[in-house]
VOGU-3710 file (C-alpha; in Angstrom, 3 decimals, decimal comma):
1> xxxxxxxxxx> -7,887/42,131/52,278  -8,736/38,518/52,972  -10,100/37,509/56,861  -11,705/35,053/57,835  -11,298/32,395/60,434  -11,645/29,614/57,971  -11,118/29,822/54,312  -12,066/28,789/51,373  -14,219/26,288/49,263  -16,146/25,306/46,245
11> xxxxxxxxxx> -18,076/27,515/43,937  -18,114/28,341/41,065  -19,325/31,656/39,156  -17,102/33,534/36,782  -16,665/37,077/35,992  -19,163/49,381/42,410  -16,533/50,414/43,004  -16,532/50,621/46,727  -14,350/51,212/49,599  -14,308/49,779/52,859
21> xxxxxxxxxx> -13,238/51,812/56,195  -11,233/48,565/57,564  -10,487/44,853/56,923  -12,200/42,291/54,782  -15,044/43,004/52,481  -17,555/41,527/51,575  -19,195/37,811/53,043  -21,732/35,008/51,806  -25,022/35,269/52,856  -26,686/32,846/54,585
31> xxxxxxxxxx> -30,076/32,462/52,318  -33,257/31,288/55,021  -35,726/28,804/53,095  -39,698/29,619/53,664  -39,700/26,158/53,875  -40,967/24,244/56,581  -40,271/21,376/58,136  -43,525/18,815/59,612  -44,251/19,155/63,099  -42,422/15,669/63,451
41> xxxxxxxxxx> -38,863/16,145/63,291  12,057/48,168/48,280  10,246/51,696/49,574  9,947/54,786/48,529  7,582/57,259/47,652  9,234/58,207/44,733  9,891/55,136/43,295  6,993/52,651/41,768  8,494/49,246/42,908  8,313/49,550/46,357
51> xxxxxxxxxx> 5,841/51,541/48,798  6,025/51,503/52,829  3,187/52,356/54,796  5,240/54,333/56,937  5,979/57,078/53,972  3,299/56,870/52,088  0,167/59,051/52,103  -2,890/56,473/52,455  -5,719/57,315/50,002  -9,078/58,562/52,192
61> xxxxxxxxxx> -11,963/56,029/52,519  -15,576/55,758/52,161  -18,037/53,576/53,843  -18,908/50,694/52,574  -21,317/47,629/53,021  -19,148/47,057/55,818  -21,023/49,690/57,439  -23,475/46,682/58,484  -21,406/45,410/60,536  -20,504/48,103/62,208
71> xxxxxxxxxx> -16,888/50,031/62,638  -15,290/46,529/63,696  -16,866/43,783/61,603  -16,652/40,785/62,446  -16,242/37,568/59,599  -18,853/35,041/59,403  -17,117/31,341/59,870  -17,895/28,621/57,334  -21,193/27,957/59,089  -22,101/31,574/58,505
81> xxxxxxxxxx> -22,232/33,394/62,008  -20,585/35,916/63,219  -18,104/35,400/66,221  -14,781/37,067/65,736  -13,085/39,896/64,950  -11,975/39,741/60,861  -8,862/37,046/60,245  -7,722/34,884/57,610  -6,596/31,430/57,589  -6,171/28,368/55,372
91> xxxxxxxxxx> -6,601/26,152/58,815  -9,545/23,681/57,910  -11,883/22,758/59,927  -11,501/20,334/63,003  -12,716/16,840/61,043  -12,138/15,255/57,690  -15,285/13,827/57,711  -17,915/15,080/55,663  -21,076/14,254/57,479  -19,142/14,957/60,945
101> xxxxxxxxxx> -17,749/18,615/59,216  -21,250/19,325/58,808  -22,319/18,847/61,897  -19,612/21,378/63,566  -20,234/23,799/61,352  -24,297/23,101/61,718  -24,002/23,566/65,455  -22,682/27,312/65,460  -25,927/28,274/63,954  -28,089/28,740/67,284
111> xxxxxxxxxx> -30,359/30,886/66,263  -32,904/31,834/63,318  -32,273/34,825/61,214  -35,018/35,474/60,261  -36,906/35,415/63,798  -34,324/35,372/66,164  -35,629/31,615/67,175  -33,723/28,656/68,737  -32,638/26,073/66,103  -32,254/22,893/65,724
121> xxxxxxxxxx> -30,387/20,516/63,666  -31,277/18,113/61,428  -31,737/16,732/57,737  -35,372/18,397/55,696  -37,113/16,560/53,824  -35,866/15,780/49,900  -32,244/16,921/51,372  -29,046/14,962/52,373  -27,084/17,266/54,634  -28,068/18,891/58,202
131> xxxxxxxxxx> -29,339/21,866/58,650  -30,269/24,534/61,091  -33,705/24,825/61,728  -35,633/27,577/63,174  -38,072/25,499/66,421  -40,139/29,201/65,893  -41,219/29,646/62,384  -39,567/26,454/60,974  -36,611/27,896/57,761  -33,838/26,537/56,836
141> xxxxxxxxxx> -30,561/28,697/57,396  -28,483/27,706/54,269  -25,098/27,828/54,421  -23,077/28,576/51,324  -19,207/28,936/49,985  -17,525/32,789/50,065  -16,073/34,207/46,883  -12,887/36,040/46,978  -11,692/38,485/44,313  -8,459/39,990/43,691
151> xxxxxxxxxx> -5,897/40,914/40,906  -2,735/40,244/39,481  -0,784/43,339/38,481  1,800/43,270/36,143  3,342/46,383/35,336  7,320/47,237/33,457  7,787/43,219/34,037  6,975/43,245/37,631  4,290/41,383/39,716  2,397/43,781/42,360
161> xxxxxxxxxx> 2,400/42,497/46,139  1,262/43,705/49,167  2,814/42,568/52,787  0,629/42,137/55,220  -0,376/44,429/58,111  -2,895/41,675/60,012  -2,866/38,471/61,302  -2,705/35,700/60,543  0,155/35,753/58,539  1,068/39,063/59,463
171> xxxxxxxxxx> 4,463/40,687/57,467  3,675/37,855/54,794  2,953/38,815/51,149  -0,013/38,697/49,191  -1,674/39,806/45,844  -4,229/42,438/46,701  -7,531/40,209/47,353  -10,560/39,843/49,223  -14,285/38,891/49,760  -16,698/39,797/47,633
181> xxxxxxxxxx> -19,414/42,691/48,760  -23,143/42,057/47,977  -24,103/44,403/45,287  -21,158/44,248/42,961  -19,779/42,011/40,165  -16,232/39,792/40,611  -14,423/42,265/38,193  -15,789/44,953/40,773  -15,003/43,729/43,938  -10,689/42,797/42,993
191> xxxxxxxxxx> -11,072/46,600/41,381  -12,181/47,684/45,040  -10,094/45,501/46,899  -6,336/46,765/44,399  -7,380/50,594/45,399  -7,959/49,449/49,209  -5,047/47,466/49,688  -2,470/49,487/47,512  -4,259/52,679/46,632  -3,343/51,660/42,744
201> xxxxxxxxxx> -6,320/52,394/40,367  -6,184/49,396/37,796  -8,092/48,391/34,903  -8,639/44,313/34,546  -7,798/43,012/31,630  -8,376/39,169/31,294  -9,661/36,336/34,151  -6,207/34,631/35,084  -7,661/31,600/38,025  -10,127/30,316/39,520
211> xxxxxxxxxx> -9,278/28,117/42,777  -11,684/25,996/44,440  -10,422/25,291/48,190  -13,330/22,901/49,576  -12,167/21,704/52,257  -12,438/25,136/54,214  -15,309/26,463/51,812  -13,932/29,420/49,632  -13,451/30,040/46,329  -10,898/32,267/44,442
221> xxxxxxxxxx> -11,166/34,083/41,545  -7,841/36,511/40,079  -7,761/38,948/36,970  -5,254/40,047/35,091  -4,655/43,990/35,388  -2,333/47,048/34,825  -2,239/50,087/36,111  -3,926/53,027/35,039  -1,453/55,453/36,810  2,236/54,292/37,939
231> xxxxxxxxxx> 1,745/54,993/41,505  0,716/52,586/44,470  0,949/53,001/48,252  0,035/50,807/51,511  -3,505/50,721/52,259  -4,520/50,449/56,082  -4,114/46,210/55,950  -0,511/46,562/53,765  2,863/47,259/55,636  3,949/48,120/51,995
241> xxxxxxxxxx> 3,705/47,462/48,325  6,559/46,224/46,315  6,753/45,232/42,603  8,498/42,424/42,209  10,050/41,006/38,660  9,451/37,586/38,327  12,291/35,926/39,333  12,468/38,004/42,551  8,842/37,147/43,984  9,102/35,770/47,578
251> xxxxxxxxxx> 7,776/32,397/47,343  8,811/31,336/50,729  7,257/34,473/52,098  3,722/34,563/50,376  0,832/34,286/53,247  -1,014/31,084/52,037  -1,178/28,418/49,273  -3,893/30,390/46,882  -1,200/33,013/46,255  1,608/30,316/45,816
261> xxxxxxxxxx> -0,837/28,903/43,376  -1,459/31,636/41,924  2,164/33,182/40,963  3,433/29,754/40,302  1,020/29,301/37,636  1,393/32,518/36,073  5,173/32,712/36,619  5,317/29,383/34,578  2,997/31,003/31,641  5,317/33,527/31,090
271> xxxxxxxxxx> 8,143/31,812/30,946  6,156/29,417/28,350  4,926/32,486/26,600  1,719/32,123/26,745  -0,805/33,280/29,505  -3,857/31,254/30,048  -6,917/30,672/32,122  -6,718/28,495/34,758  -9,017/26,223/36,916  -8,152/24,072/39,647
281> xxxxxxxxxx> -9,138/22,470/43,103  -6,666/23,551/46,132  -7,011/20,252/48,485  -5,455/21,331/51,933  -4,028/18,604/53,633  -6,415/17,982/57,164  -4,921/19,586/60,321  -2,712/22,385/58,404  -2,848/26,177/58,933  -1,958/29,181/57,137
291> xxxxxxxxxx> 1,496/28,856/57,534  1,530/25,488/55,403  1,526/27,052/52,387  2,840/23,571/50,555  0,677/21,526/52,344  -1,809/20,954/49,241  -1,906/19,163/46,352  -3,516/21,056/42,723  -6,551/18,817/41,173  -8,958/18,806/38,458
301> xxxx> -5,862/21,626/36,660  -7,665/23,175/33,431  -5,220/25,737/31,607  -7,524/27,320/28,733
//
């Protein structure tokens, strides 16, 4: 499931199966340059729409690239270190300001990985934006977008959601998403997260969105999917998974604007009877959090 402390952003990148013990899955790597810089500077376990943690049998676990981080992993922010325990949030950063959002996020990175040196910050040459740069060995720590995967279920006329077990937006619900693990493909990774966060074994069928959220450096990408067995229960991040028919899905409950997005989107294609592929840019309104869910406006809409 999606956790992060800030979410979300520009990249693009288009269309393993494995399981993680806890939380989110899957984070951007920070890639280090060689290069130098000069000297100078509704529940039940026997019926399929509706699953509660609390009655149903959770599906066992293996260990996963998570395993690097050890048995409580902890989310890189947007400027790629680690500093707190796995969240998610649509809250952007601090500033509107490009050069001055650089610079925050620049800062956090205090020391090299790849030596373990003090940094510094400031713009390479042939570059435009600031970087963190190692005063020991001289690289670059580049700092990139995260990719997050997940998949739209439909199933007897019914859209699968999972309510949330975590914070932030805790007892909200969600489609069955998260970040992307190193090693495996998009189609992969919103495979792995469906089994993790509703123990439902799906096969994708078609790309449905991708959703650029820059401001707060994520991208989304959804696939279509059905089941491949009519059975579904909470995973250790879901209070319970509920198929919802289309008219019935809790838009005033959904946990942030990428699954309002999302549904809306595919809710109208249905109705239109057609289902398409969609690209667009999520722009989150400066200063709003995970529980503005309307606070964005949908640019650059493609429907293919």
């Amino acid at each position: 499931m999606l956790k992060s402390v800030h979410l979300f952003g520009c990249s693009s990148g288009f269309v393993s199966n494995l399981l993680k013990p806890n939380s989110i899955v899957g984070f951007s790597l920070n890639f280090i340059s060689s290069k130098r810089l000069p000297t100078s500077s509704s529940c039940s376990s026997s019926r399929l729409s509706c699953a509660s943690s609390g009655s149903m049998f959770l599906a066992p676990r293996t260990a996963s690239f998570k395993a690097f981080c050890g048995s409580t992993c902890s989310e890189a922010n947007q400027d790629g270190t680690s500093t707190s325990p796995l969240s998610m949030s649509e809250s952007p950063p601090p500033s509107s300001s490009t050069v001055v959002h650089s610079a925050e996020k620049i800062r956090n990175v205090r020391f090299c990985q790849w030596c373990g040196g003090q940094t510094k910050h400031g713009i390479p040459d042939d570059e435009e934006k600031l970087r963190a740069i190692c005063t020991v060995c001289g690289k670059i720590t580049y700092q990139n977008p995260k990719m997050v995967v997940g998949c739209l279920i439909h199933h007897d006329d019914k859209i699968l959601l999972c309510k949330r077990k975590i914070e932030p937006s805790y007892g909200l619900w969600t489609l069955p998403a998260g970040y992307m693990e190193i090693g495996e493909s998009a189609v992969d990774g919103a495979i792995r997260e469906t089994l993790e966060e509703a123990n439902a074994e799906v096969e994708v069928t078609s790309p449905f969105a991708q959703l650029d959220i820059p401001l707060i450096g994520q991208t989304y990408i959804i696939f279509r999917g059905k089941l491949k067995k009519p059975h579904f229960s909470p995973g250790p991040e879901s209070i319970e998974c509920c198929l919802f028919s289309l008219d019935d899905i809790p838009f005033e409950s959904l946990a942030f604007s990428s699954m309002l997005v999302t549904l809306k989107l595919y809710v109208e294609d249905v109705k239109a009877g057609r289902v398409s592929f969609h690209y667009g840019t999520i722009n989150k309104r400066p200063g709003t959090g995970a529980s503005d869910i309307h606070a964005y406006t949908l640019d650059y809409h493609l429907r293919l």
